[in-house]
matplotlib code that plots the C-alpha trace (Angstrom):
import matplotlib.pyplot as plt

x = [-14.6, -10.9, -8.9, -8.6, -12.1, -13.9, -11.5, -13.2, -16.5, -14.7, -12.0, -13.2, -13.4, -10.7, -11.3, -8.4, -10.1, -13.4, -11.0, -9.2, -13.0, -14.0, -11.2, -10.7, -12.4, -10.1, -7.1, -8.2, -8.9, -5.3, -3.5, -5.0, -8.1, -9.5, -10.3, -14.1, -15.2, -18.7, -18.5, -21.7, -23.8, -21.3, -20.7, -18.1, -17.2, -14.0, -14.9, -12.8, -12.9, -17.3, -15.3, -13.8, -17.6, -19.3, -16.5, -17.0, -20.8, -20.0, -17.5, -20.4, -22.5, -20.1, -19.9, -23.6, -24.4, -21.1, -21.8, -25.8, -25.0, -25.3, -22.3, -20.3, -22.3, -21.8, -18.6, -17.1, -18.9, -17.6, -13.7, -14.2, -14.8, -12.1, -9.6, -11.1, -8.5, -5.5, -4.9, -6.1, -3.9, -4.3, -5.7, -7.3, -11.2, -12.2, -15.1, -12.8, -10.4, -13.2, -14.7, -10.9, -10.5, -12.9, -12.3, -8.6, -8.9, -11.4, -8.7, -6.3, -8.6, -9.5, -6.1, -4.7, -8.1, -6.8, -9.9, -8.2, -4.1, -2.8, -0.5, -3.8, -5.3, -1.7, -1.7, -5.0, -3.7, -0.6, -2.6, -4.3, -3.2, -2.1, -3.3, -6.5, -6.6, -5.7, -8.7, -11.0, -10.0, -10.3, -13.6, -15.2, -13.8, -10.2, -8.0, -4.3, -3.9, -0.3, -1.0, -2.6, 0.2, 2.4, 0.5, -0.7, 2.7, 4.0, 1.4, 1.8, 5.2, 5.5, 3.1, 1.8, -0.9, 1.1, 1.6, -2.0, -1.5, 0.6, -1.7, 0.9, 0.9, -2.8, -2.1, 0.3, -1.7, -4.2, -1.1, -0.5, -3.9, -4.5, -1.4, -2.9, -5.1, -2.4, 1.7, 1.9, -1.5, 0.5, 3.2, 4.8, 3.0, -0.2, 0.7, 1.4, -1.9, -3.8, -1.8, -3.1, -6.7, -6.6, -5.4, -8.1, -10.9, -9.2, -9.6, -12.9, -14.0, -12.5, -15.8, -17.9, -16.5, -17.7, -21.2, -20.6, -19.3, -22.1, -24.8, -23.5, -22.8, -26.8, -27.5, -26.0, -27.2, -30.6, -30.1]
y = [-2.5, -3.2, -5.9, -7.8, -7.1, -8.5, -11.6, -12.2, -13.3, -15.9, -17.1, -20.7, -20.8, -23.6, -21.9, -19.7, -18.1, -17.2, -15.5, -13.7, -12.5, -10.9, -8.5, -8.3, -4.8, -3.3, -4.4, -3.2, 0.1, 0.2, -1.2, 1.4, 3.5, 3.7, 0.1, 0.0, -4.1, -5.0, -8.9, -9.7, -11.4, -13.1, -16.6, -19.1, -22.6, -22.7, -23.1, -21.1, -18.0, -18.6, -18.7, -15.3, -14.1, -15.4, -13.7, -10.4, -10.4, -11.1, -7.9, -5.9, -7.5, -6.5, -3.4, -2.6, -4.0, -2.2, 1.5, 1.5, 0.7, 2.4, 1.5, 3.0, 5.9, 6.7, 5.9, 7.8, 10.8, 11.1, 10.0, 13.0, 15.7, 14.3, 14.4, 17.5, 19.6, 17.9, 18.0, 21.8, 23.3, 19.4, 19.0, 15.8, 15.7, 14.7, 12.7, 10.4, 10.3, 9.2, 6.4, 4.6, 5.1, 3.6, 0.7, 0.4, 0.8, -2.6, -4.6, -3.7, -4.8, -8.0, -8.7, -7.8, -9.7, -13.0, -13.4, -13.8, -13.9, -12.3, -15.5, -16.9, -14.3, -14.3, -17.6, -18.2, -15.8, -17.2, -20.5, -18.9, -19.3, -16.1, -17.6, -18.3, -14.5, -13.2, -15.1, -13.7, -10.3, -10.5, -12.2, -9.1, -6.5, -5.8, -5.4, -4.5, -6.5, -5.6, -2.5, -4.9, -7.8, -5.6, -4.6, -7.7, -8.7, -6.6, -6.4, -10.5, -9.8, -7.1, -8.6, -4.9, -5.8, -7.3, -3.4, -3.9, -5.1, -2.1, 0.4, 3.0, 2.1, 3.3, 6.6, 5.7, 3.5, 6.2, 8.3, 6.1, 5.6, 9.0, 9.2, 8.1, 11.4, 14.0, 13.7, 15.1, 14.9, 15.4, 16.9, 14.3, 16.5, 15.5, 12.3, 12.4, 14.0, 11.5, 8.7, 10.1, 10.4, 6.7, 5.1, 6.4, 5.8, 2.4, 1.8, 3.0, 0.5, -2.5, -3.6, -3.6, -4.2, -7.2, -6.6, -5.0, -7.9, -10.5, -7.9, -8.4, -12.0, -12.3, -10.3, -12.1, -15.6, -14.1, -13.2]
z = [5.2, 4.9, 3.8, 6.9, 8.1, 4.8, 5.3, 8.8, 7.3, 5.5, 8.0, 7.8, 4.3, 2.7, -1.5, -2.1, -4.9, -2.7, -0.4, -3.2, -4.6, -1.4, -1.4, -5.1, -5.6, -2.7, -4.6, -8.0, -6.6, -5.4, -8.1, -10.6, -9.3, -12.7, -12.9, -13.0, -13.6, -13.0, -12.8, -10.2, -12.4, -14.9, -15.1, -16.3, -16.7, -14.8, -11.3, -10.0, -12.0, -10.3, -6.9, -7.6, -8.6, -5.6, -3.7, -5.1, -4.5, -0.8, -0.4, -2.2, 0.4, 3.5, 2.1, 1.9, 5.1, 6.8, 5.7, 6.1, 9.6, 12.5, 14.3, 10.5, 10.8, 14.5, 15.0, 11.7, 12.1, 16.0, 14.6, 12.1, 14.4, 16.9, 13.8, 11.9, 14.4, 14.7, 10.8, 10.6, 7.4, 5.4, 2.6, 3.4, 3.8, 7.7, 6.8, 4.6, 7.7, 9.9, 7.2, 6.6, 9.9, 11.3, 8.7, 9.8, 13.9, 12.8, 11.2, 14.1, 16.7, 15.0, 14.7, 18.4, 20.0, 18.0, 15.6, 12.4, 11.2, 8.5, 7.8, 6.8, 4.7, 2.5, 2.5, 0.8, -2.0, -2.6, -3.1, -6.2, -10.3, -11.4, -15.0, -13.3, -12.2, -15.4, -17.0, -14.7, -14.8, -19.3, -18.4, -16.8, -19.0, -17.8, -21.3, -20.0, -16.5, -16.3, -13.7, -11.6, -11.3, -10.6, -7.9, -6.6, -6.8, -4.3, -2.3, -1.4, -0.9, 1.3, 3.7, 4.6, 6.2, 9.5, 10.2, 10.7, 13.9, 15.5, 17.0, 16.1, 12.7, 11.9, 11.2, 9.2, 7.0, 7.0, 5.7, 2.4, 1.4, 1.5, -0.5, -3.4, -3.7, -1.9, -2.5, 1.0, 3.3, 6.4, 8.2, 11.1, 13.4, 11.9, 12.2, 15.9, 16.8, 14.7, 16.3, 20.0, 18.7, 17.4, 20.0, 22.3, 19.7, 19.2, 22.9, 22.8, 20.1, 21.9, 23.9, 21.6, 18.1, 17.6, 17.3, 13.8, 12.6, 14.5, 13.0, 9.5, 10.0, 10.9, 7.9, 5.5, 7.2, 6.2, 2.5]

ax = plt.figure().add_subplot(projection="3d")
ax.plot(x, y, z, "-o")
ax.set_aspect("equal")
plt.show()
């Protein structure tokens, strides 16, 4: 799952640092995809730095729970073979179109039905101690941190994740992530075709999303 979409299962959840933990691995692998930390079963005396721990066990757990799923398996194999000809001559893979895209059309509708604001989800991490961070992070392994801060650092401040919310936008966030393998995945008619097939999965999603998210819910309730 995305961002936004881990945030959901925590969206009443007051400890800044939790928050921060359950989207941690997402924003390691962007900062610097070469960041491999295994921190699950580590412990500390600083509280907080155990927050950040216990957060991080619950994105593994979303993430489990997510892409064993039926609804994941359905619903990005069906998105691949509607995108697999409108971005004929890309070098982009369709499966990994139809997994992020899934994951994004999720954060979009969560945000447009009202079930979580990104104001919220910023402003739990602004609430956390970069020092605290940067302890954690030399706690589970991480030697140089300096490629991360200056990702984190811009990714608070750019507040990208309000795109989020604009249907039309989708595609394009598909476009920078896969920007990160490929200089140039698509051309702007790419783009345009992915943007029709989108919106019409998105609209297709809308009744039902939220029984992915009860049926994880319900599964981690259970552990």
């Amino acid at each position: 799952m995305n961002f936004l979409s881990h945030h959901y299962f925590d969206r009443n959840t007051t400890n800044c640092y939790h928050i921060l933990g359950t989207v941690m691995p997402d924003l390691l692998k962007n900062a610097d995809k070469t960041i491999i930390l295994h921190p699950e079963k580590l412990h500390h005396q600083n509280e907080h730095i155990n927050s950040i721990i216990k957060g991080w066990n619950k994105h593994l757990d979303v993430d489990r729970y997510f892409h064993s799923s039926g609804f994941f398996i359905t619903h990005s194999n069906q998105l691949k073979k509607l995108l697999a000809p409108v971005i004929e001559g890309s070098p982009v893979k369709p499966f990994f179109l139809g997994h992020i895209g899934v994951e994004l059309i999720l954060d979009n509708l969560l945000l447009t039905t009202g079930k979580i604001t990104v104001d919220d989800f910023y402003c739990h991490l602004r609430g956390c101690d970069n020092a605290v961070i940067e302890e954690f992070l030399t706690f589970a392994g991480l030697k140089d941190t300096t490629r991360f801060f200056r990702f984190y650092e811009g990714f608070k401040r750019d507040g990208y994740l309000h795109t989020y919310a604009e249907t039309q936008q989708i595609a394009y966030a598909l476009k920078r992530i896969c920007m990160r393998v490929w200089p140039n995945p698509f051309t702007p008619e790419h783009e345009t075709r992915m943007n029709v097939v989108l919106t019409a999965y998105r609209q297709l999603l809308l009744p039902d999303f939220m029984t992915i998210f009860n049926e994880i819910e319900h599964k981690l309730l259970a552990q």
